[in-house]
Every structure is written in C-alpha cells, then in structure tokens.
C-alpha positions as CSV (number, residue, x, y, z in Angstrom):
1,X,7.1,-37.4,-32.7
2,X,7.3,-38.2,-36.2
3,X,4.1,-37.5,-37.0
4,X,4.6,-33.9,-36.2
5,X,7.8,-33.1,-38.2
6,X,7.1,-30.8,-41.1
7,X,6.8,-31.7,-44.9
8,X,4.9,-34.5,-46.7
9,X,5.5,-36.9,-43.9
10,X,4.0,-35.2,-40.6
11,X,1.4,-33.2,-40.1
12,X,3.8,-30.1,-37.8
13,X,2.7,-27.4,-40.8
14,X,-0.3,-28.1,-41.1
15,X,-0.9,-27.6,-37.1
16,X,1.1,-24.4,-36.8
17,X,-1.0,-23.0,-39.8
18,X,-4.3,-24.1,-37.9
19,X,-2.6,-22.1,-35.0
20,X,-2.1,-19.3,-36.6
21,X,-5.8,-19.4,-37.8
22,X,-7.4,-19.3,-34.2
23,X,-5.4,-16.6,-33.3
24,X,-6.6,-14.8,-36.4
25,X,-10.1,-16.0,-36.0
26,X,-9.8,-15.4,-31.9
27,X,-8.6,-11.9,-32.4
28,X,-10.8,-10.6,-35.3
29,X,-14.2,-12.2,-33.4
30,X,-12.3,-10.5,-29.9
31,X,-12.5,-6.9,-31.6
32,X,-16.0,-7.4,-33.2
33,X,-16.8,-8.0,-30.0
34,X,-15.5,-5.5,-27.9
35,X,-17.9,-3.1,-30.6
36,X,-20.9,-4.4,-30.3
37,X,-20.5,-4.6,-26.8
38,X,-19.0,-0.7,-26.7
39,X,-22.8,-0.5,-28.4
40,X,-24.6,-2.6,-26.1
41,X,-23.6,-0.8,-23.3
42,X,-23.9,2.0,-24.5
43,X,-27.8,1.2,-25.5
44,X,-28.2,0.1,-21.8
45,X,-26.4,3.5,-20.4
46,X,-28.4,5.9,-22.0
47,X,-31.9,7.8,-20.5
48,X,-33.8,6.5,-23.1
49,X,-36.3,3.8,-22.8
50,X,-36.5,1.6,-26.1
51,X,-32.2,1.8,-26.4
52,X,-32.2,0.4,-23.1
53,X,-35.4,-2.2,-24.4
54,X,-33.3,-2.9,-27.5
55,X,-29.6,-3.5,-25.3
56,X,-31.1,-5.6,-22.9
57,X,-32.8,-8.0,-25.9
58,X,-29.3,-8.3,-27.3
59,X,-27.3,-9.5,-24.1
60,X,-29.9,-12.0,-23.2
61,X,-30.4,-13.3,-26.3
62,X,-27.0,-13.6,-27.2
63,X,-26.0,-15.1,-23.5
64,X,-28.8,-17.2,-23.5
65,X,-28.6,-18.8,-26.7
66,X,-25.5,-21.9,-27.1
67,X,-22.6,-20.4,-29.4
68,X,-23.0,-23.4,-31.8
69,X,-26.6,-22.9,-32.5
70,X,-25.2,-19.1,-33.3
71,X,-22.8,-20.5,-35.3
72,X,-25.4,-22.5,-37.3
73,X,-27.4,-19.8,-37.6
74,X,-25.1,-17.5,-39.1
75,X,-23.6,-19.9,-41.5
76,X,-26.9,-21.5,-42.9
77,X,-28.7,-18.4,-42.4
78,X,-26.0,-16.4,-44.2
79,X,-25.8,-18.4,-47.2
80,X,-29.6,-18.4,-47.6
81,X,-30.0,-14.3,-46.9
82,X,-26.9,-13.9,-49.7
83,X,-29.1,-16.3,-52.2
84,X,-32.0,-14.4,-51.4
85,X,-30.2,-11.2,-52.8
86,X,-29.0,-13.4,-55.6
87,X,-31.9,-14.3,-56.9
88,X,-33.0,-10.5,-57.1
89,X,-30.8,-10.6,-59.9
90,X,-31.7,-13.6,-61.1
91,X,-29.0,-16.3,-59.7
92,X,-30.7,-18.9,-58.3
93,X,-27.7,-20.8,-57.6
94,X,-26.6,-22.1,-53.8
95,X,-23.8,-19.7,-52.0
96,X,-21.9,-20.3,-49.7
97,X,-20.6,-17.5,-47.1
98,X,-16.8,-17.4,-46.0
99,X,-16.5,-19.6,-42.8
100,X,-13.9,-17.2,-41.8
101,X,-16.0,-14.3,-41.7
102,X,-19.1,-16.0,-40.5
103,X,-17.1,-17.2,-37.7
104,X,-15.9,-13.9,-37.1
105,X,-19.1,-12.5,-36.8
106,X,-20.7,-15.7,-35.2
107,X,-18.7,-15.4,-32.1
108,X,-18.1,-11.8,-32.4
109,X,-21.6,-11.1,-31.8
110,X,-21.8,-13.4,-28.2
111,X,-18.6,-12.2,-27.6
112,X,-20.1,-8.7,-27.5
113,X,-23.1,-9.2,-25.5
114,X,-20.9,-10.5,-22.6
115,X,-18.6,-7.7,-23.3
116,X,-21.6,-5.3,-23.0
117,X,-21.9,-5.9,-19.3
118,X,-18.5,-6.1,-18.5
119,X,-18.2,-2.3,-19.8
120,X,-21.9,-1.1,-18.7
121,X,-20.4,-2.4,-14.9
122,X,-16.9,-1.0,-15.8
123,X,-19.1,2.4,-16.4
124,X,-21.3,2.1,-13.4
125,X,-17.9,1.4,-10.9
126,X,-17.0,5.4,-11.8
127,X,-17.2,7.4,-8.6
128,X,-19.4,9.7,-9.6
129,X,-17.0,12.5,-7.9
130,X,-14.6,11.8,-10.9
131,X,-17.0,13.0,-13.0
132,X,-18.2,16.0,-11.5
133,X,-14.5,16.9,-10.9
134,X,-14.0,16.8,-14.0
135,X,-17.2,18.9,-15.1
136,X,-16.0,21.6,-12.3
137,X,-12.6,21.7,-13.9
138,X,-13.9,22.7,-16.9
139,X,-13.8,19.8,-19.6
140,X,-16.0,19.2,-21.9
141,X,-18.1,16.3,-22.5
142,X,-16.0,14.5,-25.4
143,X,-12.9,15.7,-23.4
144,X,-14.3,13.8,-20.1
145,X,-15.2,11.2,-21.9
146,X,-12.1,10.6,-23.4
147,X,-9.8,11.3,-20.2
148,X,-12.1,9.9,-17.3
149,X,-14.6,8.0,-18.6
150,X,-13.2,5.6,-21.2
151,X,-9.9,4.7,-19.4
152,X,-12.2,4.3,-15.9
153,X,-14.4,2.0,-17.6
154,X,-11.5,0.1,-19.5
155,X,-9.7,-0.4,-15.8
156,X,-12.5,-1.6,-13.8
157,X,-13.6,-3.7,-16.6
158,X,-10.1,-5.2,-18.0
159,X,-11.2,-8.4,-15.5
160,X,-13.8,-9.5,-17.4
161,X,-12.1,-8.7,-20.6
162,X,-9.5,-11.0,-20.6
163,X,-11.5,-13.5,-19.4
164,X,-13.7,-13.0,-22.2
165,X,-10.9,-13.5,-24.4
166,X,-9.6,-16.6,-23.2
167,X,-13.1,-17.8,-23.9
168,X,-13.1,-16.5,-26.9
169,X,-9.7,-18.2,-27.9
170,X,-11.6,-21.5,-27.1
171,X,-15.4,-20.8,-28.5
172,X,-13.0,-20.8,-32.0
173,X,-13.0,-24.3,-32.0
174,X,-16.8,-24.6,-32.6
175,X,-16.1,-23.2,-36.1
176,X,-14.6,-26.5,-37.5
177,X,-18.2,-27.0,-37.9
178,X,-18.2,-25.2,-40.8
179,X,-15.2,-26.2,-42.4
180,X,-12.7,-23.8,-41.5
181,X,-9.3,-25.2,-41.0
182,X,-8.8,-24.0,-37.8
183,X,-6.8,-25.8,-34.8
184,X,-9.5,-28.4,-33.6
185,X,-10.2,-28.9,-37.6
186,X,-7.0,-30.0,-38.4
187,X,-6.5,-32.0,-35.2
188,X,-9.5,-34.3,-36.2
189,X,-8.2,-34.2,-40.3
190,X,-4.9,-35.5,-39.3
191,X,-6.8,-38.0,-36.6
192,X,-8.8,-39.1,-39.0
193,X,-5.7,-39.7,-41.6
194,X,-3.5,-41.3,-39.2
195,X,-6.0,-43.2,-36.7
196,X,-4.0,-41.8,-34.1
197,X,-7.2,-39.9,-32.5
198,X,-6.1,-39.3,-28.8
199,X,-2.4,-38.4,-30.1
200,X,-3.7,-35.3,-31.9
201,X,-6.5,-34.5,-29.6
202,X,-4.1,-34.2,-27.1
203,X,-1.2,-32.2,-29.3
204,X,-4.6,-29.6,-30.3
205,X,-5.2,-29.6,-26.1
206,X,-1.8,-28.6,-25.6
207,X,-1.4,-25.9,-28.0
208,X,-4.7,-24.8,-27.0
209,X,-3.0,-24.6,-23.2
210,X,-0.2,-22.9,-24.6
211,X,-1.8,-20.0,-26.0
212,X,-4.0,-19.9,-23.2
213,X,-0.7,-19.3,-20.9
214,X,0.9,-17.0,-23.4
215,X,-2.3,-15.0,-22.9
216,X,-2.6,-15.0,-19.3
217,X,1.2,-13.9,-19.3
218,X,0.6,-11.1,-21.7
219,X,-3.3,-10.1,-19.7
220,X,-1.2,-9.8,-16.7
221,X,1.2,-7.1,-18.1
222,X,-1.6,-5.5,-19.3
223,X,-3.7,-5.4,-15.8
224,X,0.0,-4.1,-14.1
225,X,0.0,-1.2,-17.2
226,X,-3.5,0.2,-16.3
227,X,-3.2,0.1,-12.6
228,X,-0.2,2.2,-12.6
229,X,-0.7,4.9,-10.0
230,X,-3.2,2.8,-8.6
231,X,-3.0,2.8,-4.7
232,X,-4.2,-0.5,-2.9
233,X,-5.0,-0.5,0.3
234,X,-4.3,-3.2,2.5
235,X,-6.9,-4.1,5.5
C-alpha cells in the first residue's frame, strides 16, 4: 500500500488527479453527446428527406466505425486541419490540438450517434394520444414540446442513457492514446516507473468499478425521480 500513499513517494495524487480527469473528460464528451444526438434525432424525426439522409449517415458511421480509429482521426486530423489554417498565414510549423478537447469531441461525437437513437425511440414510444391531448387542450407547439414531448422522450429514453454513460466513463480510457493523463494513462506511467504492472492495472480496474457503482447508484435515483407518478402494472 505504500505505493499509493500521497507525496514524492507513492503515486495516491497522481491517481486521484487522473480520476478526477475521467470524470471531467466522461462528463464533458457525455453532454457533447447528448447534442449531437438531440441533433441526430432530430434530423431522423423530421418530414424531410435529405435531414433524414444526412441523420442516418451520422449514426452509422459513427456506430460503425471503432472509437479509437475516431480518436485517431480527430487527433491527427485535427492537428493537420489547424496547420492547414496556419499556413494561410504563413506558419508552417506542426500543432498540436489539446488532447482534452479532442477527446472531448472524439467520443462526444460516437457518444452522440448512439444517443440519437436512444432519443429518436424515446420520441417514437409517445402515445400519440398525448399529443393530440395536448393540441385539443390548447398548447402550443413550443409549449407541447416543452411539457409532453421532451420530458416523454427523456423518460422512455433514460435506459439507454445511462447506459450510454457508463460506456462513455470507460471509452475515456482510449484517450491515453494521445497523451492525456487520464486514469488508464497514469496507471501504465506509474507501472512503467515501478514495474509493478498488474498492481496498478488492477488499482485503475478498481477505481474504474468504483465510479461505475457510484454511477449506477446515482442512475437509479434518477430513473425513481422521472417515474414518479408513474403507474406499473403488474400482470
């Protein structure tokens, strides 16, 4: 356990900082996500022939292609696009894009296209008598939208949600890749300082667990909160 005190001689800091960096890194991609796939579905919802074309390119590219290849893509393609610009103005120098932010958007963006379908079939779970209810009451669109529509959506598709964002928690670990100092990152760092390899692999796997539980617990409250009201019926 000495190797996970805090100061010079362990390596406990440096592991709670790297924690504290996938859950920055996890949250920041999870809400990137959650707009483009707020956009995605709403490309695939609407009566219009080349938005639905253009929705359904995203979430099967994005699904079908492996998260690290996106995170190369964006990292190495990033850098080049920014020297491109660069050199417009006559720097011809390399650049290097923030990790942080690549990763953000890396992961954000696959994040999204699965996000997209969990919404579009959170939309599509809406009796339809809600919404004409609600049209015979009197509200408006935006107002329908605002109290049917969007909290419907959220409910039916709070499932997939949070399983997205458990993923998501873990897809953060494919960023060491680019030298962030996330939680895997500084797992294999201290590893490869110490040569004690499996003893850190395993510390990262359980704090990796531990958020993952934390999550679940906090999900759970969350799924109780928005089916308040709700009335199950037992067969």
């Amino acid at each position: 356990m000495e190797l996970l005190i805090w100061g010079d001689q362990g390596w406990g800091d440096e592991l709670f900082t790297a924690s504290l960096m996938t859950i920055a890194i996890s949250l920041s991609s999870y809400a990137v996500g959650l707009v483009f796939g707020c956009i995605g579905a709403a490309l695939k919802l609407v009566e219009n022939r080349w938005a639905n074309i253009l929705g359904e390119i995203y979430t099967t590219v994005f699904r079908g292609i492996p998260e690290l290849l996106v995170v190369y893509l964006f990292f190495f393609g990033g850098s080049l696009a920014v020297m491109s610009v660069a050199s417009v103005f006559g720097y011809n120098g390399y650049i290097e894009v923030d990790a942080f932010i690549v990763g953000m958007l890396a992961i954000g963006v696959v994040a999204g296209a699965y996000a997209a379908e969990s919404l579009r079939g959170g939309y599509l779970a809406i009796p339809k008598g809600l919404i004409e209810a609600g049209l015979a009451c009197g509200m408006t669109r935006s107002h329908l939208a605002r109290r049917v529509i969007f909290p419907q959506t959220l409910q039916y598709a709070l499932p997939g949600l949070s399983n997205l964002w458990l993923i998501n928690l873990k897809s953060t670990a494919l960023l060491s890749v680019t030298g962030l100092v996330e939680l895997t990152r500084q797992a294999n760092i201290a590893a490869g300082s110490t040569y004690k390899f499996l003893y850190f692999y395993i510390v990262a796997a359980i704090i990796y667990a531990a958020l993952s539980f934390f999550s679940t617990i906090v999900i759970k409250r969350i799924e109780t909160w928005s089916n308040r009201g709700t009335v199950r019926i037992k067969v």
